[in-house]
C-alpha positions in Angstrom: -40.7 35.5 67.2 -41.4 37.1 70.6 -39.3 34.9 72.2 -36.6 34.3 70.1 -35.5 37.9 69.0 -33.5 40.5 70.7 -34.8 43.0 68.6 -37.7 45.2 70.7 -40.8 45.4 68.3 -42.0 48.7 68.1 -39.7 50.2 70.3 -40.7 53.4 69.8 -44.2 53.1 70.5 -42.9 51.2 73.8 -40.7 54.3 74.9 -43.6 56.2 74.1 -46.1 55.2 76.6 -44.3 56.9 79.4 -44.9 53.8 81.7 -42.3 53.4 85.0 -43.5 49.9 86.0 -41.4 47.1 84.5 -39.0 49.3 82.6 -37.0 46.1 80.9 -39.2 46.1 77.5 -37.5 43.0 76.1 -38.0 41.6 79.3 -41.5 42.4 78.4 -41.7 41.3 75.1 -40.6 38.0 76.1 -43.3 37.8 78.7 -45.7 37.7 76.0 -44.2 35.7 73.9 -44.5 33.4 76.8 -48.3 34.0 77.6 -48.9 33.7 73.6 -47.8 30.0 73.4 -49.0 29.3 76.8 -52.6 30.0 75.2 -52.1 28.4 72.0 -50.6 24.9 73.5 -53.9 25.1 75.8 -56.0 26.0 72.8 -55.3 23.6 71.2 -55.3 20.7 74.0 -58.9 21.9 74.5 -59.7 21.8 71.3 -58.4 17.9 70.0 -59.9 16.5 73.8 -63.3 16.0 72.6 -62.2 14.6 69.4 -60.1 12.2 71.4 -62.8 10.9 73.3 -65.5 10.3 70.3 -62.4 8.5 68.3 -62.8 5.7 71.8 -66.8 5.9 72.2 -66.9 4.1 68.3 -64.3 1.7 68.4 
C-alpha cells in the first residue's frame, strides 16, 4: 500500500513533526514502502534456505 498510493498516510502527523530534512513526504512514504518489501523478500529467502537444503541432504 506504501508504494502504490498517492495518498500521504497520516499526513497530519507528518506535517506535524516539524522536520526540514527531506521535505517530499510521499517521496518518503514510498521509501519505506521500499525498505518494507526489501525486508520481507529477505525474510523470507532466509527463512525457506535451510529448508531447502535438508529437502537435498534426505533424498
Amino acid at each position: 500500500m506504501l508504494l502504490l498510493t498517492d495518498r500521504l498516510l497520516a499526513a497530519s502527523w507528518f506535517g506535524a513533526t516539524g522536520r526540514t530534512w527531506w521535505a517530499d513526504a510521499l517521496a518518503d512514504q514510498h521509501g519505506a514502502g521500499i525498505a518494507v518489501v526489501v525486508v520481507v523478500a529477505v525474510t523470507a529467502v532466509v527463512a525457506l534456505l535451510p529448508r531447502t537444503g535438508r529437502a537435498n541432504e534426505r533424498d
